[in-house]
N, C-alpha and C positions, 0 to 999 in steps of 0.2 A: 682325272688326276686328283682332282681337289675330294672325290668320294674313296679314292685307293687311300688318298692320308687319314683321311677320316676315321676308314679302315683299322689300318694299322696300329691310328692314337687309342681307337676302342681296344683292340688285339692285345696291344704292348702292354698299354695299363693295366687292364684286365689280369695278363697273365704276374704282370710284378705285384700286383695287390694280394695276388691269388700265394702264390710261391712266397712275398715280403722276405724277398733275401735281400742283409744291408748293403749298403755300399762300402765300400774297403773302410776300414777303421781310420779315422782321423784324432791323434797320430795313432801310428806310426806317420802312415801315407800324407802326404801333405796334400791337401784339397784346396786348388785354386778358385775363388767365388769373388769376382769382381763387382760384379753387379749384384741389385736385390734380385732381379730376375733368375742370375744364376745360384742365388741363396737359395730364392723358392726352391728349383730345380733339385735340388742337393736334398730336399725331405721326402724326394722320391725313392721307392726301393729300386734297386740296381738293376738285377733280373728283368729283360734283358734289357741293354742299352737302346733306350728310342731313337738315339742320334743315330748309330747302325742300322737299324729297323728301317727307320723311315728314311734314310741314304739312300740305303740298297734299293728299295722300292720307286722312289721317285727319280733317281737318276736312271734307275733300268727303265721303269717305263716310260722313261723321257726318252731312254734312247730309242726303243720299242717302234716311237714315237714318230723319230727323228726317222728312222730309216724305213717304216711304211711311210709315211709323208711323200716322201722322198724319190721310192721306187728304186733307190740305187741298189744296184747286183755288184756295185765294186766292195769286192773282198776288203781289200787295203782297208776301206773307210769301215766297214766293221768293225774292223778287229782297235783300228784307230779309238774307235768308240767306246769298245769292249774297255780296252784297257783305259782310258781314262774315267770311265764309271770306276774300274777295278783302282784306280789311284786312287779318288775322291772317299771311299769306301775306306780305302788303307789310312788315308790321311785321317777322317773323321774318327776311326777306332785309337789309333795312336795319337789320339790328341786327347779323347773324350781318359785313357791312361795316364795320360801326362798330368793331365788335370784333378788325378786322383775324385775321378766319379765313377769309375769303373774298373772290373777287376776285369782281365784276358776272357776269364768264365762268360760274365756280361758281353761281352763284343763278341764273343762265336755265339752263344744265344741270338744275339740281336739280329747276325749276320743271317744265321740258320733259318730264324721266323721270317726274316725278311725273304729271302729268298723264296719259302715256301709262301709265303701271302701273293709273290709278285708272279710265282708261277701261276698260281689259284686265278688272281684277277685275268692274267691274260687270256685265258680259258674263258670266264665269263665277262670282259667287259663291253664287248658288243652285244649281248642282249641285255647288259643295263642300258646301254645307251639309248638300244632303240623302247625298252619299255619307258625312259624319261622322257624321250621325244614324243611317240605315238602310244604310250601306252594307255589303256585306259582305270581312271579313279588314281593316279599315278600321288596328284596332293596327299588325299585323305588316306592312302596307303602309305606315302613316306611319312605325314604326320602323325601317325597310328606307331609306324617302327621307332620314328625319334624318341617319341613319348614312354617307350616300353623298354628303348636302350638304356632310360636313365633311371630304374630298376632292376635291369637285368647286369648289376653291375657287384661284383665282390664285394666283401669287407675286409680290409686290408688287418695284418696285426694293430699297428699305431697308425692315426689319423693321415693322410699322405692331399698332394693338391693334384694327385691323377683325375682324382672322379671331376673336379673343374676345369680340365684340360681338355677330359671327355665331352662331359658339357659343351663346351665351346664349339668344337669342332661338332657334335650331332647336330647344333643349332645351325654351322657354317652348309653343312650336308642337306641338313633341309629348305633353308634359304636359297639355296643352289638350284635343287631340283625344283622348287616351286617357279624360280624365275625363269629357267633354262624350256620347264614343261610349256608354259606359257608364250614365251617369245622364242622359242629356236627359229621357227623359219624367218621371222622376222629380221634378229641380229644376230644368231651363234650358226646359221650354216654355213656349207662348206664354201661360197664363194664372197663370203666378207670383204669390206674392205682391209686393206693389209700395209702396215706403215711403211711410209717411205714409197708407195705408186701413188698413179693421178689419182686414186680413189681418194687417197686420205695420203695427203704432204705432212709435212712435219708443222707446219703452222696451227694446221688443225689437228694433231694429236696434240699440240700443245696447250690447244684451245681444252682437247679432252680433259685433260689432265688436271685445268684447270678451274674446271667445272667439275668434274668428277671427283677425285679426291676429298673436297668439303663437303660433296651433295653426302658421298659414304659415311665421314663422321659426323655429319649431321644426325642420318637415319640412327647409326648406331648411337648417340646420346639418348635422340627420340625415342625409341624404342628398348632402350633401358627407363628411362623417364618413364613411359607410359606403363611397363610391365609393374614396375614398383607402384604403381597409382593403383591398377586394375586388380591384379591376383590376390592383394590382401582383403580387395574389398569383394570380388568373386571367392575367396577363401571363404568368409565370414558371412556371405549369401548361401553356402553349400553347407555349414554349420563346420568347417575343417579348420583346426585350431592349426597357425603359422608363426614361424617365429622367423630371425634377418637374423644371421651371422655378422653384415656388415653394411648391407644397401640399405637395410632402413635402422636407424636410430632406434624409432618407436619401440623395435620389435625386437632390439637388441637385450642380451645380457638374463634372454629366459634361459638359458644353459652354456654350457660349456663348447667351446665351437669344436672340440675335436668330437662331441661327441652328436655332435646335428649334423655335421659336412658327411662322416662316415658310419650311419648308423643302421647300415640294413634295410636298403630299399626294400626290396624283395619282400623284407619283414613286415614292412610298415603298409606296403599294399596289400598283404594276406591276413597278416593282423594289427589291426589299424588302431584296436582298443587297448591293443599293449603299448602304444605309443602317443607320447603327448600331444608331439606337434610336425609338421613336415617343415621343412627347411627353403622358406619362400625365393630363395638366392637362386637357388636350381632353376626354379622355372623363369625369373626374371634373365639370368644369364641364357640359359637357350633362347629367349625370345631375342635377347640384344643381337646374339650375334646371327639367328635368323633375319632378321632386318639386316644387318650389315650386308650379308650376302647376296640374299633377294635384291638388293638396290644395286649390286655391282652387276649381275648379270643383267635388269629387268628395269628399274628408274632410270639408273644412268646413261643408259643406251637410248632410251624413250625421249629424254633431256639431249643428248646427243642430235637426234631424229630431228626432232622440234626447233634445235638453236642449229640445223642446217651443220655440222660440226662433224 
């Protein structure tokens, strides 16, 4: 599930950077933005709505989910299914409208791509799974596609915060499969322990929880920490001139950050002498939230193992 969102956030972005159609004019439409977060959000282009996109997909394939798990043939609970995915979907478009981020156009797009992405994965996600489990060179193969998604990405019209959206999640996706490659049989097969049996009481997922959650944002400080230390000075051993949008000071205020965050990857790998400097944040962010992830499937469980938990 966590590689379908990944998915999608590449997809979605991709195609709004590519198309950059705006968001309904403010005003007329009155745009509700409470939070900075939701501020960020809002310098996204429209085309299609992500909230829909990534709805449709992860509640379908939760259902998907829910009823192979499951094995039930009862109709009833299908359609029970069916239609409250079909609610949640309805609620998320009619709200993402309320909120004046989206025009009708945007929420059938969202819906549409969703839909065809989640048919897509269902098709292949059992031979991802089993290539993450038993495949072979499965690291140095996801590390190779991460590395090359954060290139193979559009240039929007004006500057937008998708491509670090992307980022994040290609860093979560490779995190994932590094740790999952490595210890599946260990902690993620299929006869785990499961909350609430004698395997694991609620004492000890409390215990989990409470060891786990600080060990996570430990690693992800660490590992933003350490990327800002490392890549400017591996930058500067390769002879590749770097500049910081905002994680490092030093390296701040060589240019204009709309025009480093969204500058033409693709450009900057095929012609590298047309360009000043690469944008050290990209790689420092994928590493961060690589560590994040790698430590929830892979450390945490291991710290789990070890404190008997």
């Amino acid at each position: 599930m966590t590689l379908l969102m990944a998915f999608c956030d590449y997809m979605g972005n991709c195609i709004k950077d590519v198309v950059s159609a705006p968001r309904p004019s403010s005003p007329p439409v009155r745009r509700v933005t409470a939070t900075k977060d939701e501020q960020e959000n809002a310098m996204e282009y429209g085309l299609p709505s992500s909230h829909t996109l990534n709805t449709v997909c992860l509640s379908g394939y939760l259902l998907h989910y829910i009823l192979s798990y499951s094995g039930s043939d009862d109709v009833c609970k299908e359609l029970m299914g069916f239609f409250l995915v079909c609610l949640v979907v309805g609620l998320i478009g009619v709200g993402r409208i309320y909120l004046g981020m989206h025009s009708l156009i945007d929420i059938i797009g969202g819906l549409a791509l969703g839909l065809g992405i989640l048919t897509f994965w269902l098709s292949v996600d059992e031979y991802i799974d089993d290539f993450v489990v038993s495949g072979q060179k499965v690291t140095s193969f996801w590390a190779t596609l991460s590395f090359l998604l954060l290139f193979a990405y559009p240039m929007p019209e004006l500057p937008t915060p998708s491509f670090e959206y992307h980022t994040a999640f290609d860093g979560v996706a490779l995190g994932i499969v590094i740790g999952i490659q490595q210890t599946y049989h260990q902690f993620h097969h299929e006869n785990v322990a499961r909350i609430l049996t004698p395997q694991l009481r609620l004492h000890a997922f409390v215990g989990r929880m409470l060891v786990g959650i600080p060990t996570i944002l430990l690693v992800k400080f660490c590992s933003k920490a350490l990327a800002k230390w490392i890549l400017p000075i591996l930058a500067y051993t390769l002879g590749i001139p770097v500049r910081s949008t905002s994680y490092i000071p030093a390296l701040n205020g060589a240019g204009k950050k709309s025009d480093i965050k969204q500058s033409g990857y693709v450009q900057k790998l095929l012609f590298f002498s047309k360009q000043t400097s690469f944008d050290v944040d990209t790689g420092t962010r994928l590493l961060q939230y690589a560590g994040l992830a790698w430590s929830t499937v892979d450390l945490v469980p291991s710290l789990f193992s070890h404190l008997g938990l």
